[in-house]
Backbone as CSV, one residue per row, in Angstrom:
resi,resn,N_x,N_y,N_z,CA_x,CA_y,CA_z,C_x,C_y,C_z
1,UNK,25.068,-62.240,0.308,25.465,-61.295,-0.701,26.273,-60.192,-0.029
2,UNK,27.640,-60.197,0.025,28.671,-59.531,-0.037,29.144,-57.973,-0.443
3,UNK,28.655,-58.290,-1.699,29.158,-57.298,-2.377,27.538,-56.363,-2.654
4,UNK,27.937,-54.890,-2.752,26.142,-54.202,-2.619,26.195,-54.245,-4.013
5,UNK,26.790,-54.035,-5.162,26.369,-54.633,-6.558,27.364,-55.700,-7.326
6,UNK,26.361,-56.654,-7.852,26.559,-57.383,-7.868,27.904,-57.337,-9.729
7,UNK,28.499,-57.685,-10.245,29.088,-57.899,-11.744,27.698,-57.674,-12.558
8,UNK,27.092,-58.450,-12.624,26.350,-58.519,-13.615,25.189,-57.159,-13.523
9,UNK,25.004,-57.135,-12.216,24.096,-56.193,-12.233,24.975,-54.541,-12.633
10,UNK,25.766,-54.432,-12.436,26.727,-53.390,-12.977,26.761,-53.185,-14.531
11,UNK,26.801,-54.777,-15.004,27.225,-54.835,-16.213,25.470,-54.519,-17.189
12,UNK,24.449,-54.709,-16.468,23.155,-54.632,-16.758,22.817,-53.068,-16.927
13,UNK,23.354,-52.535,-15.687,22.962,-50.967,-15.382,24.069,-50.254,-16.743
14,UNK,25.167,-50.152,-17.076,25.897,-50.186,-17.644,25.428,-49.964,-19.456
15,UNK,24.791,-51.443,-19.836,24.612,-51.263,-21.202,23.234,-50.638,-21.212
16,UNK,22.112,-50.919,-20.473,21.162,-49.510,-20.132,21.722,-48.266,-20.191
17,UNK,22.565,-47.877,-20.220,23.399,-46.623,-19.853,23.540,-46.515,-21.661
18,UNK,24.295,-47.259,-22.012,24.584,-47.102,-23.313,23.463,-47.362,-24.281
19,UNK,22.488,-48.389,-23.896,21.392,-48.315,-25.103,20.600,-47.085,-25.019
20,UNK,20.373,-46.309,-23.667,19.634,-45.415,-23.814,20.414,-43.580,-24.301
21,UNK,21.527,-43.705,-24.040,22.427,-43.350,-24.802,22.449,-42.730,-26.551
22,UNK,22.604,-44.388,-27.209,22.612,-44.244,-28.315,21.225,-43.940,-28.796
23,UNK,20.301,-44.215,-28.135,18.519,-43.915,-28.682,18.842,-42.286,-28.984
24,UNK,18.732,-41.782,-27.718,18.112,-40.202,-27.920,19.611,-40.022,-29.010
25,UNK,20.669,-40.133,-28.581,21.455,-39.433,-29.872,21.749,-39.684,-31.037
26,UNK,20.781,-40.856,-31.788,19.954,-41.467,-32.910,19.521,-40.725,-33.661
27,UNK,18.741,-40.555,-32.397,17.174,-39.800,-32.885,17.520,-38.280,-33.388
28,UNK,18.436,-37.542,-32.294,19.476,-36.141,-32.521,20.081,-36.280,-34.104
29,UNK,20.464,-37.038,-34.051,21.746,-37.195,-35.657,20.593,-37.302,-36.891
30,UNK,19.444,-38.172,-36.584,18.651,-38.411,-37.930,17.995,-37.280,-38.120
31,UNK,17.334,-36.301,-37.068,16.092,-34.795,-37.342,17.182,-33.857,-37.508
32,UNK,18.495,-33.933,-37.118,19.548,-32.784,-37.787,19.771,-32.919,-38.972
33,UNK,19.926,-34.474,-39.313,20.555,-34.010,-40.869,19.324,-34.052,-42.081
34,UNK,18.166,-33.834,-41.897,16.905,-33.743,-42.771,16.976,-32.517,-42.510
35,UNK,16.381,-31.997,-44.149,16.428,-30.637,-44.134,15.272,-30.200,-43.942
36,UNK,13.866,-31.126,-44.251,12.336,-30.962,-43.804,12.140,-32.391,-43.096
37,UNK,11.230,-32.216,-42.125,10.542,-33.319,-41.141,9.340,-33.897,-42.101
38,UNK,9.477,-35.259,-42.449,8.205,-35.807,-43.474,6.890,-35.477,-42.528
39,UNK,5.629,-35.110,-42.779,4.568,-35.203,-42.191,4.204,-36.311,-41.440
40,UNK,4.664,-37.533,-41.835,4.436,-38.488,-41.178,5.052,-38.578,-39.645
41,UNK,6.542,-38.730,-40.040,7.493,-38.035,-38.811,6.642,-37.230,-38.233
42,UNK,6.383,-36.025,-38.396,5.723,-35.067,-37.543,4.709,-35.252,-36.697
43,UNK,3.909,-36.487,-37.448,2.560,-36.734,-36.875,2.983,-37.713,-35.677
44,UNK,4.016,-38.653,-36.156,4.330,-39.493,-34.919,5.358,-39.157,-33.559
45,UNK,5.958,-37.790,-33.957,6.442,-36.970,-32.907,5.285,-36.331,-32.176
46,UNK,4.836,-35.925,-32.892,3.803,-35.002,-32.152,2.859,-36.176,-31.211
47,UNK,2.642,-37.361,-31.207,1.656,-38.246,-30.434,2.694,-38.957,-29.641
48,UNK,4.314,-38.549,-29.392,4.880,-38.889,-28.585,4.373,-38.463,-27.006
49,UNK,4.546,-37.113,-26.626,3.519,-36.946,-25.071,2.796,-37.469,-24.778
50,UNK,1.875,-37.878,-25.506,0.061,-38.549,-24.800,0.713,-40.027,-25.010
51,UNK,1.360,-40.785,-25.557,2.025,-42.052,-25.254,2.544,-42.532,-23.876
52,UNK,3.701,-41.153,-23.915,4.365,-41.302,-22.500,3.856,-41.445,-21.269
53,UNK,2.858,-40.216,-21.489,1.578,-40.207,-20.395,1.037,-41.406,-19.850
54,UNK,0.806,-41.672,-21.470,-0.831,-43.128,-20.860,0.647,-44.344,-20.337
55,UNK,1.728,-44.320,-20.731,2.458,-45.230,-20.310,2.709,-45.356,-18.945
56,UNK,2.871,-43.912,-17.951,3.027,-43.620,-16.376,1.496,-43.417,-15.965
57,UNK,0.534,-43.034,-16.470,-0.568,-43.433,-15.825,-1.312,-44.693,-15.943
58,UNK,-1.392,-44.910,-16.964,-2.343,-46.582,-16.863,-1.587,-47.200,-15.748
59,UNK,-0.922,-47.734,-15.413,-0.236,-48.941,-14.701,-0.845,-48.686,-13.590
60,UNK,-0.443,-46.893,-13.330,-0.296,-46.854,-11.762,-2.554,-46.747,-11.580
61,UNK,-3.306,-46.441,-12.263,-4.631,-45.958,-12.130,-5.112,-47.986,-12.384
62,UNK,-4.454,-48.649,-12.989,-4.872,-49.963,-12.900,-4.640,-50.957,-11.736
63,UNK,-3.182,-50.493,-11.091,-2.233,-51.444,-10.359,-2.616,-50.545,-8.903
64,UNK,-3.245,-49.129,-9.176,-3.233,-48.871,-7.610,-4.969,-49.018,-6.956
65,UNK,-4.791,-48.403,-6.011,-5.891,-48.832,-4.711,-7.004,-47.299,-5.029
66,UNK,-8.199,-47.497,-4.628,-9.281,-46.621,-4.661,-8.739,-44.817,-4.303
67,UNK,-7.267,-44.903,-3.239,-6.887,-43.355,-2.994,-6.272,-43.210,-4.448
68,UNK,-5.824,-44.058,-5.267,-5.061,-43.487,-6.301,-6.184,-43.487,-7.852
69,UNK,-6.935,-44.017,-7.780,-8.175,-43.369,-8.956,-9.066,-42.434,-8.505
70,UNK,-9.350,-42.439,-7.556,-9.935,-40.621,-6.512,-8.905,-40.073,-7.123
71,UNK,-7.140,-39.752,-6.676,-6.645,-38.464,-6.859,-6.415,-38.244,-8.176
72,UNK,-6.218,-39.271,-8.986,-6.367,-38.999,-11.039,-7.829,-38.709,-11.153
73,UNK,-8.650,-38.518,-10.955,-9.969,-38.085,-11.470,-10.034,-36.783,-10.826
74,UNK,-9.731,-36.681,-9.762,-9.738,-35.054,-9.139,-9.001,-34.367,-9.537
75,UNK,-7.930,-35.038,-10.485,-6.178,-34.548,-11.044,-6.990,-34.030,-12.677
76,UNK,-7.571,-35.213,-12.721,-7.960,-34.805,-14.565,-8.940,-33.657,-14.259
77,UNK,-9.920,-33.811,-13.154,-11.725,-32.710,-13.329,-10.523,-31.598,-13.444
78,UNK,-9.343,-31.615,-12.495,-9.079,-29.811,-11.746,-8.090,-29.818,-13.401
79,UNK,-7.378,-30.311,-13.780,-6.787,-30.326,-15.223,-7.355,-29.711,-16.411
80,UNK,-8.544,-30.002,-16.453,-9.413,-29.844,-17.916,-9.480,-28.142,-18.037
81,UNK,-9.878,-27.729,-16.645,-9.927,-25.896,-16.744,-8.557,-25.250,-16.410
82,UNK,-7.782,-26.155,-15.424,-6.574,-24.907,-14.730,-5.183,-25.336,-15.417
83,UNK,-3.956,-24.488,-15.143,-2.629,-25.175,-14.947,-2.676,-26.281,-14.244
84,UNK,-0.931,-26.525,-14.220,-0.485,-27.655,-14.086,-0.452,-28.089,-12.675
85,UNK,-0.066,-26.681,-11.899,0.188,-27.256,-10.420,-1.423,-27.039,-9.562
86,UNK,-1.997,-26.195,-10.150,-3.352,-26.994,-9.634,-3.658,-28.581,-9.522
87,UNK,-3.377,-29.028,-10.638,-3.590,-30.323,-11.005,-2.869,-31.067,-10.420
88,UNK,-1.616,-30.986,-9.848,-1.226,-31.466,-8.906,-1.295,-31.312,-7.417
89,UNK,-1.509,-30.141,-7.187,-2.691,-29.950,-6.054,-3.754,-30.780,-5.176
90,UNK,-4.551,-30.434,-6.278,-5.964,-31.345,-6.283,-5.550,-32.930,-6.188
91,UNK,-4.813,-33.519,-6.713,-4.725,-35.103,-7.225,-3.512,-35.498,-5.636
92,UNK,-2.890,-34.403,-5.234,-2.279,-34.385,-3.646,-3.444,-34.826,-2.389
93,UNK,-4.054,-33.704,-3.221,-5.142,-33.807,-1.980,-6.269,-34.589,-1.785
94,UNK,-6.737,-34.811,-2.627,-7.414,-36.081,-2.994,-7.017,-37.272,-2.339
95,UNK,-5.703,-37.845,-2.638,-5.031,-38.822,-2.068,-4.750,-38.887,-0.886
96,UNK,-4.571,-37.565,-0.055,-4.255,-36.965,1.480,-5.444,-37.215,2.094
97,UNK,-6.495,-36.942,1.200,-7.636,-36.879,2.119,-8.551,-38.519,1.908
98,UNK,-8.547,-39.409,0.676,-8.916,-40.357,1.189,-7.563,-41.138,1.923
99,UNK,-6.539,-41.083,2.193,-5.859,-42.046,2.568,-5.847,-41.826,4.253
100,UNK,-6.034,-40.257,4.368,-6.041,-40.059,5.902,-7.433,-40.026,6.843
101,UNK,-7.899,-39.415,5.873,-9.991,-39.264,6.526,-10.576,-40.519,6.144
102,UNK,-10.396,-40.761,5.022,-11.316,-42.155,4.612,-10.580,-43.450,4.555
103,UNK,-9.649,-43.204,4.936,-8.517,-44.526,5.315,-8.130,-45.918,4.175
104,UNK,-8.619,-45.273,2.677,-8.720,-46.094,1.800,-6.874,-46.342,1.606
């Protein structure tokens, strides 16, 4: 392999480019031109975050190793009372410390 990208893979990255594109500015054109948001709409915007979430955490708390469900449980305990960068803190260190002391 010659070439560092390939046609197709250009042409792949490309309409990704454009489908994700036309999504969000879809979505822009349809909540501008309503003059009220139906409740329903609202309800299913509003449960957009905790979607996204469980979408980047499940995988990685299923697909990873014992340092990475230690630092999400030390991420969620320090979460429930503090900000954000605590919570990233804690779920750092967690992972620092079983991956380096406990060698998991």
């Amino acid at each position: 392999m010659t070439d560092l990208i390939s046609a197709d893979m250009a042409l792949l990255i490309l309409a990704a480019a454009v489908a994700t594109f036309l999504t969000r500015i879809g979505g822009y054109v349809l909540i501008t031109r309503m003059k009220t948001i139906p409740p329903r709409m609202e309800q299913a915007l509003n449960a957009v975050p905790a979607a996204v979430l469980t979408t980047l955490v499940a995988p990685a708390f299923f697909n990873g190793g014992w340092d990475v469900k230690i630092a999400m449980l030390a991420a969620l305990l320090v979460g429930i009372r503090h900000p954000g960068l605590l919570l990233l803190g804690a779920g750092w260190a967690a992972a620092m410390i079983c991956r380096h002391l406990l060698g998991f």
